[in-house]
C-alpha positions as CSV (number, residue, x, y, z in Angstrom):
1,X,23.3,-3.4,4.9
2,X,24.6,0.0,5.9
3,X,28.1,1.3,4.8
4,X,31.0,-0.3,6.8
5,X,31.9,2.1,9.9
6,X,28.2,3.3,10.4
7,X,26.3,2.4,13.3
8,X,22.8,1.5,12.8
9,X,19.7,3.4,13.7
10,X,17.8,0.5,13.3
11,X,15.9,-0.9,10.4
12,X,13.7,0.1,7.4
13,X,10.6,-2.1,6.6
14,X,9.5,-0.8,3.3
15,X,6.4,-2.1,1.6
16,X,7.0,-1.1,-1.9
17,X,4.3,0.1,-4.8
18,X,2.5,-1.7,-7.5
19,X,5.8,-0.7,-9.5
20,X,8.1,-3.7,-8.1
21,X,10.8,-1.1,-6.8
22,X,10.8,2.0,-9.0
23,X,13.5,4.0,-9.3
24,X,12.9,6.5,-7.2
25,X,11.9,4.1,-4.4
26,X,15.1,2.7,-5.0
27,X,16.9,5.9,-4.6
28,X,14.8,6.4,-1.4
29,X,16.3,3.4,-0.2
30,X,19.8,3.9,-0.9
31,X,20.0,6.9,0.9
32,X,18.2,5.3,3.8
33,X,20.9,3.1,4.2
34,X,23.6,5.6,3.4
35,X,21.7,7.8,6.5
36,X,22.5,4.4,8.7
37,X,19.3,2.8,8.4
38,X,19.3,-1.0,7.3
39,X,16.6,-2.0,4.9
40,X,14.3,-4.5,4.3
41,X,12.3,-4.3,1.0
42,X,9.1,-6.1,0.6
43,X,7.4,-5.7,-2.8
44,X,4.5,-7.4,-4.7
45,X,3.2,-7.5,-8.6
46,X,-0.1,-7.2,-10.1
47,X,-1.4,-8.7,-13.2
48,X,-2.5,-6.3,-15.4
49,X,-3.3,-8.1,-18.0
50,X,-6.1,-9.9,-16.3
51,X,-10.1,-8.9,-16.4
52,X,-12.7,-9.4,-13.9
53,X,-16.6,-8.5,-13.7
54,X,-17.8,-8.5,-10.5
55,X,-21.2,-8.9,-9.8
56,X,-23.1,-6.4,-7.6
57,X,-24.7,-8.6,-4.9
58,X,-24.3,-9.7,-1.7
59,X,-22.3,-12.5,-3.0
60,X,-20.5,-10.5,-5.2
61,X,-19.8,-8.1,-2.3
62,X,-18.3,-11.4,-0.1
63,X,-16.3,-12.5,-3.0
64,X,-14.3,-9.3,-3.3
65,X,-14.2,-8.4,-0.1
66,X,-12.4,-11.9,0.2
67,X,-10.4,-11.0,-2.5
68,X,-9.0,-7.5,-0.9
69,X,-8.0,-9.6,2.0
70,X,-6.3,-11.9,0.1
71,X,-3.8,-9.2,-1.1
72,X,-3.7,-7.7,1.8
73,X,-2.6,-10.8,4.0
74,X,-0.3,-11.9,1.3
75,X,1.4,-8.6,1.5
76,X,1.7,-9.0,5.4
77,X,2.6,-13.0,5.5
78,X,5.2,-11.8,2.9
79,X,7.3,-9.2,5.2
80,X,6.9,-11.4,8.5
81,X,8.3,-14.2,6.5
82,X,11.3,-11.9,5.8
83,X,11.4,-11.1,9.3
84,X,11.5,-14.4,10.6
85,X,14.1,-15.8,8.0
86,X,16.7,-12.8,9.1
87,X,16.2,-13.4,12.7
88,X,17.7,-16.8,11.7
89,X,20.2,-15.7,9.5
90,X,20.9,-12.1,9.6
91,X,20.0,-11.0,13.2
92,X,22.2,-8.1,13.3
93,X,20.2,-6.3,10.5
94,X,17.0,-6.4,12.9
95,X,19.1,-4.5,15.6
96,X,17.0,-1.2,17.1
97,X,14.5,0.6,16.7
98,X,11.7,-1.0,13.7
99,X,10.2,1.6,11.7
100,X,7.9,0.9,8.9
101,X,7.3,2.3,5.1
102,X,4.1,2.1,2.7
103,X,4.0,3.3,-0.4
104,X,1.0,3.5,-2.8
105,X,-0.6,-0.3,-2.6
106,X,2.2,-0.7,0.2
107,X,0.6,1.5,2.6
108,X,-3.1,0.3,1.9
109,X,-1.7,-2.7,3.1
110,X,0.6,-1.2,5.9
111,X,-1.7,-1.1,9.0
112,X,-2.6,-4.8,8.1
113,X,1.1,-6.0,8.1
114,X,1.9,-4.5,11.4
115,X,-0.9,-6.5,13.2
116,X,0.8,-9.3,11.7
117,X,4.4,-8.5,12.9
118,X,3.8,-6.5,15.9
119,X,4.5,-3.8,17.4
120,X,6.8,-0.6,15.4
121,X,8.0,2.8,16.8
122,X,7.0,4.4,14.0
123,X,4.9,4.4,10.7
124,X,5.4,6.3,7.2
125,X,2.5,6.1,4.9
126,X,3.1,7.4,1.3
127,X,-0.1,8.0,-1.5
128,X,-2.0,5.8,1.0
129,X,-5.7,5.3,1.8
130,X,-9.0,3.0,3.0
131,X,-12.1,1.7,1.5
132,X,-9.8,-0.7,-1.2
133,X,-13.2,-1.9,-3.4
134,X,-13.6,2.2,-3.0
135,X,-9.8,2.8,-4.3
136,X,-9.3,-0.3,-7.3
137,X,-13.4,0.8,-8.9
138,X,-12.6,4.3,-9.1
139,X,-9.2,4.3,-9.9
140,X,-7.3,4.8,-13.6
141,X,-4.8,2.3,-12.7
142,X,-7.8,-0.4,-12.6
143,X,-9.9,0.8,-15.6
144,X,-11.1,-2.2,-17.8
145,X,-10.0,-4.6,-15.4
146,X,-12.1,-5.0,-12.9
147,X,-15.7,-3.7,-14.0
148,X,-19.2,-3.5,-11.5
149,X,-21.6,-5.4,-13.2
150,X,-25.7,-6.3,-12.5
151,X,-25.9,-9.8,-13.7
152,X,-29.9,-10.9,-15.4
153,X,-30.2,-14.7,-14.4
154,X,-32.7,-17.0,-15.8
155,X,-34.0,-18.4,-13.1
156,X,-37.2,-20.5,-15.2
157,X,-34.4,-22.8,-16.1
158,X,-33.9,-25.8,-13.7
159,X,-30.1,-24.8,-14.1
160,X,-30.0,-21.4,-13.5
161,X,-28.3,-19.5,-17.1
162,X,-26.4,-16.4,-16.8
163,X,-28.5,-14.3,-19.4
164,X,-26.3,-10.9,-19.4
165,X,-24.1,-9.1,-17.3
166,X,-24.1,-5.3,-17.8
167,X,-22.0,-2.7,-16.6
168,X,-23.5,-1.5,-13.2
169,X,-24.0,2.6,-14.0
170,X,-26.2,3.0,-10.9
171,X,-24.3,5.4,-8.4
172,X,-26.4,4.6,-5.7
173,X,-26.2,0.4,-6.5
174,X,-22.7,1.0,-6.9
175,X,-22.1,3.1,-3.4
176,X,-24.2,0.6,-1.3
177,X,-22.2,-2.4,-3.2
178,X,-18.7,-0.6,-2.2
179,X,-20.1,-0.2,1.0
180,X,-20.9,-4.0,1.6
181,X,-17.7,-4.9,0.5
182,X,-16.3,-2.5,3.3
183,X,-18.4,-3.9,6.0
184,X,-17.5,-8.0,4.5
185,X,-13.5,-6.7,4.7
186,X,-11.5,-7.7,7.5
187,X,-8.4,-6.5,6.5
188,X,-9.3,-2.9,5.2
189,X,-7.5,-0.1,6.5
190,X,-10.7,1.3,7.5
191,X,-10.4,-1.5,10.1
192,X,-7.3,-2.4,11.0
193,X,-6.0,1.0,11.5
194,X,-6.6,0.7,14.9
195,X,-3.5,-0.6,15.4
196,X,-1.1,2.2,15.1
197,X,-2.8,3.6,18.0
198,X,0.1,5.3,20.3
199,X,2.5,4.4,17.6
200,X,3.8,8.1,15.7
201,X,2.5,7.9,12.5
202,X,3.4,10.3,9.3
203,X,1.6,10.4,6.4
204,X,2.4,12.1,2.8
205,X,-0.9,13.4,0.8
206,X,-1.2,14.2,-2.6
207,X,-4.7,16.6,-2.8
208,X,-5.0,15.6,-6.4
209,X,-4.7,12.2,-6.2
210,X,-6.8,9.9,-8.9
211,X,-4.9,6.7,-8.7
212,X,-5.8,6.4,-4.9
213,X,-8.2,9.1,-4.6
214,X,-7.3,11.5,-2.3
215,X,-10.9,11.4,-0.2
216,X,-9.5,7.7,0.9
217,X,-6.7,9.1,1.8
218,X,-8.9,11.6,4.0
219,X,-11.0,8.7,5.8
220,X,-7.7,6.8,6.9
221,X,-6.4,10.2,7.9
222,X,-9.2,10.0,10.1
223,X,-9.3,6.6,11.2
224,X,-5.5,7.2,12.1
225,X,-7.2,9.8,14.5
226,X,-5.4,12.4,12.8
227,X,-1.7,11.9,12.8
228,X,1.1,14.3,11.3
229,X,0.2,15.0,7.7
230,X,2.3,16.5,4.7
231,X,0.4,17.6,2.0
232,X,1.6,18.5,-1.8
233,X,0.0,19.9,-4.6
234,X,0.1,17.2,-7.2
235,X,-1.3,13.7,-8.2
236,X,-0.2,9.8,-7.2
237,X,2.5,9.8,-10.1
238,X,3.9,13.2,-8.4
239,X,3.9,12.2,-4.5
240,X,5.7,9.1,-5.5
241,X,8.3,10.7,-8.2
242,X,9.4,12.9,-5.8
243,X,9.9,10.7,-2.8
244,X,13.7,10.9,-3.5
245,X,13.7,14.4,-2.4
246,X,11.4,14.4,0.0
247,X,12.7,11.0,1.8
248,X,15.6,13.3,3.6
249,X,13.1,15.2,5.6
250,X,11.3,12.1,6.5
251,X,14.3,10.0,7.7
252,X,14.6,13.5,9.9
253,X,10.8,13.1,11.2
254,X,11.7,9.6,12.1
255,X,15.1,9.9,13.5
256,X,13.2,13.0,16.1
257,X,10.3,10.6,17.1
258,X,11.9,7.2,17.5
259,X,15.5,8.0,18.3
260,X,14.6,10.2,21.0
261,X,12.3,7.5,22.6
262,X,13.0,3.9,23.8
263,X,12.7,1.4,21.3
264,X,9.1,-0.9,20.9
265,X,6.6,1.9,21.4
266,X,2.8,1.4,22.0
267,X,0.9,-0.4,19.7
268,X,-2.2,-2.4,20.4
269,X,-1.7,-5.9,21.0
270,X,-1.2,-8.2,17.4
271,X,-2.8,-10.4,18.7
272,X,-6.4,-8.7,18.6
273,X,-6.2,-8.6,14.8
274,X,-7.7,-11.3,12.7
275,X,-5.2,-11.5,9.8
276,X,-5.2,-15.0,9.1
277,X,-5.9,-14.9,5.6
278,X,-7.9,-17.9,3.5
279,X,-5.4,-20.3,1.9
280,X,-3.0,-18.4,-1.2
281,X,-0.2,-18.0,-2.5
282,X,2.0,-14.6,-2.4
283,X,3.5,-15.0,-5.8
284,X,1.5,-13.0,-8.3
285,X,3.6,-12.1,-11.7
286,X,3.6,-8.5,-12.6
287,X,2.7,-8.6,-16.3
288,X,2.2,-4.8,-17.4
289,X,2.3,-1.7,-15.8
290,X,0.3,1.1,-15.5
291,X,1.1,4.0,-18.0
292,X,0.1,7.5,-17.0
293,X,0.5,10.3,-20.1
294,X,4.0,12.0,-19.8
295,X,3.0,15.5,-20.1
296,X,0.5,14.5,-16.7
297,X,3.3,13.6,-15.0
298,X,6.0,16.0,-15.4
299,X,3.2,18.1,-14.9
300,X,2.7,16.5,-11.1
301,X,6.3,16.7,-10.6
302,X,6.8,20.2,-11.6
303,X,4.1,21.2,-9.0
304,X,5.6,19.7,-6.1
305,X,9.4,20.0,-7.1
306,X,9.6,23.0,-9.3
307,X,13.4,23.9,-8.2
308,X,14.4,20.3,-9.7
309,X,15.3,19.6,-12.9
310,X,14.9,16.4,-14.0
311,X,14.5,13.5,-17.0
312,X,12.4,10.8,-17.4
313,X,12.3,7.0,-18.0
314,X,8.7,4.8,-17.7
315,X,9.7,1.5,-17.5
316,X,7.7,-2.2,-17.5
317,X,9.4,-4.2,-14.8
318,X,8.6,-8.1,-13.8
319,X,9.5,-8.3,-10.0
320,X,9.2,-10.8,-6.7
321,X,6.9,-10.8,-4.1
322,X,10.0,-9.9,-1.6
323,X,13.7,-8.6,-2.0
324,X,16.2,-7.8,0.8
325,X,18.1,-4.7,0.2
326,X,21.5,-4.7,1.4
C-alpha cells in the first residue's frame, strides 16, 4: 500500500524478471508507492538447472512453441488471479487508473497478460522483445540448457530407435526452425501485441542487449507500431541495474499520459485473444541464476549511469510465482 495520508494515483501491475524481485526492482517499487502508486508484484522462477534438446522438426517446432505459451499464460493466469483475489479482499488497492510494468521475461510476457486481464491506460516495457524461441536459442542466459538439435532415427527398426541427436549448426535449418516455432506460437509478442493498440505504451531499449537481443526488441518496437522509445547505451544487465534511477522519469511519463486522461483507455477487446493456455501449473522453482562477469556489468552500468557511484551484490534467490507488495 501507499504511505498513510497519500492519495492514490492508481495501481502498479509489475511483471517482474527472471530474478524473483531483484534489488533494484525492488527499489523501483518502493518508490513507486512512496510517489502514491499502489503496487502489485507478480513474479515467476526458472529452473536453471534443467537441460533440454529440442529437436529441429515440425514436431519439434509444435512442441516448443507449446512450451513458450505455456510460460507465457502462466505468467498471465498468474497476475489475473491476483487481480481477482484483491477485488475480493483488498478492493481499495485496485482504485484508478491500471497501469502495467514488464521487465526482462516480464515484458515478453506483458502484451499476453493484458489480453488476459483487460484493458490498461498505460504500458511500460523494460529490456523487452518478440520472437521468444528467437530470444531463449540465442541468448547467454539459456546457453547449455536448451540446445537445437537434428535427431538420426532408425527407421529399419519396427520400433523406431533414436540413433543420435547432434547439435543443429545449420544457420539456415536453425532460422526456418525459429521461424516455425513463431508461426505455431499463439502467445508470442509478435502476435499478441496487437492489443495495446490505442493504449500509450513506453518502452526502455538497451542497443547492446545480448540477454534479449536487442533486434527483438526492434521487431516488437515495430509490432507496437512504434510507440515512445528510450534508448541507452548499455547491455540487459545495465538497463535493468539502473531502473532505480531511471524509474522517477517513468512514473513522470505515466503520471502525464494517464493522469491527464480518463481512466480505462482504448485497448482492443480481451476477448479477441486466445490465451487459454493447455493445462499447467504456474509454480516453477527458481533453482540458480544466471551469472554475468562483474567487470561486464559494472561496465553496462557505468555507460548508462556514469554520474552514479555505486556497489555491488549478485545474489541467488528462490522466489514465488506471485507476491503483493504493500
Amino acid at each position: 500500500m501507499i504511505p498513510a495520508g497519500c492519495k492514490a494515483n492508481g495501481v502498479l501491475l509489475f511483471l517482474g524478471s527472471i530474478d524473483v524481485l531483484s534489488s533494484g526492482e525492488r527499489t523501483a517499487l518502493r518508490i513507486a508507492r512512496d510517489r502514491g502508486w499502489n503496487v502489485v508484484a507478480c513474479t515467476i522462477g526458472i529452473d536453471f538447472t534443467a537441460s533440454e534438446k529440442v529437436t529441429v522438426s515440425d514436431k519439434g517446432a509444435t512442441r516448443l512453441a507449446s512450451r513458450i505459451d505455456d510460460h507465457l499464460s502462466d505468467r498471465a493466469y498468474a497476475l489475473e488471479a491476483m487481480i481477482k483475489y484483491l477485488e475480493v479482499e483488498r478492493p481499495e488497492i485496485l482504485v484508478g487508473p491500471r497501469v502495467v510494468v514488464g521487465m526482462s521475461a516480464g515484458a515478453i510476457a506483458l502484451a499476453a497478460a493484458v489480453a488476459r486481464i483487460g484493458p490498461v491506460d498505460a504500458a511500460v516495457l523494460i529490456g523487452g522483445g518478440e520472437n521468444v524461441a528467437q530470444i531463449i536459442t540465442s541468448s547467454p542466459l539459456f546457453n547449455g540448457h536448451i540446445e537445437l538439435v537434428e535427431t538420426l532415427v532408425d527407421n529399419s527398426d519396427p520400433m523406431p530407435l533414436v540413433i543420435s541427436n547432434t547439435p543443429c549448426k545449420n544457420s539456415n535449418k536453425r532460422r526456418k526452425f525459429i521461424e516455425r516455432v513463431l508461426q505455431e506460437s499463439k502467445l508470442d509478442p509478435h502476435h499478441t501485441a496487437a492489443v495495446l493498440y490505442g493504449t500509450p505504451v513506453l518502452m526502455l531499449h538497451a542497443e547492446y542487449d545480448r540477454i534479449v537481443r536487442a533486434e527483438t526488441d526492434q521487431t516488437l518496437y515495430e509490432s507496437l507500431e512504434r510507440p515512445e522509445r528510450w534508448r541507452y547505451r548499455t547491455g540487459h544487465i545495465g538497463l535493468t541495474a539502473i531502473v532505480p534511477w531511471k524509474i522517477g522519469y517513468v512514473l513522470h511519463w505515466i503520471g502525464k499520459t494517464v493522469l491527464e486522461r480518463p481512466a480505462g483507455g482504448q485497448s482492443l477487446a480481451a476477448s479477441s485473444m486466445d490465451v487459454t493456455p493447455p493445462e499447467s501449473t504456474f509454480s516453477i522453482t527458481l533453482s540458480g541464476a544466471h551469472r554475468t562477469p562483474l567487470q561486464t556489468t559494472i561496465n553496462e552500468i557505468a555507460s548508462a549511469c556514469p554520474r552514479i557511484r555505486f556497489g555491488h551484490a549478485l545474489k541467488v534467490r528462490g522466489g514465488e510465482v506471485g507476491r503483493i507488495s504493500g
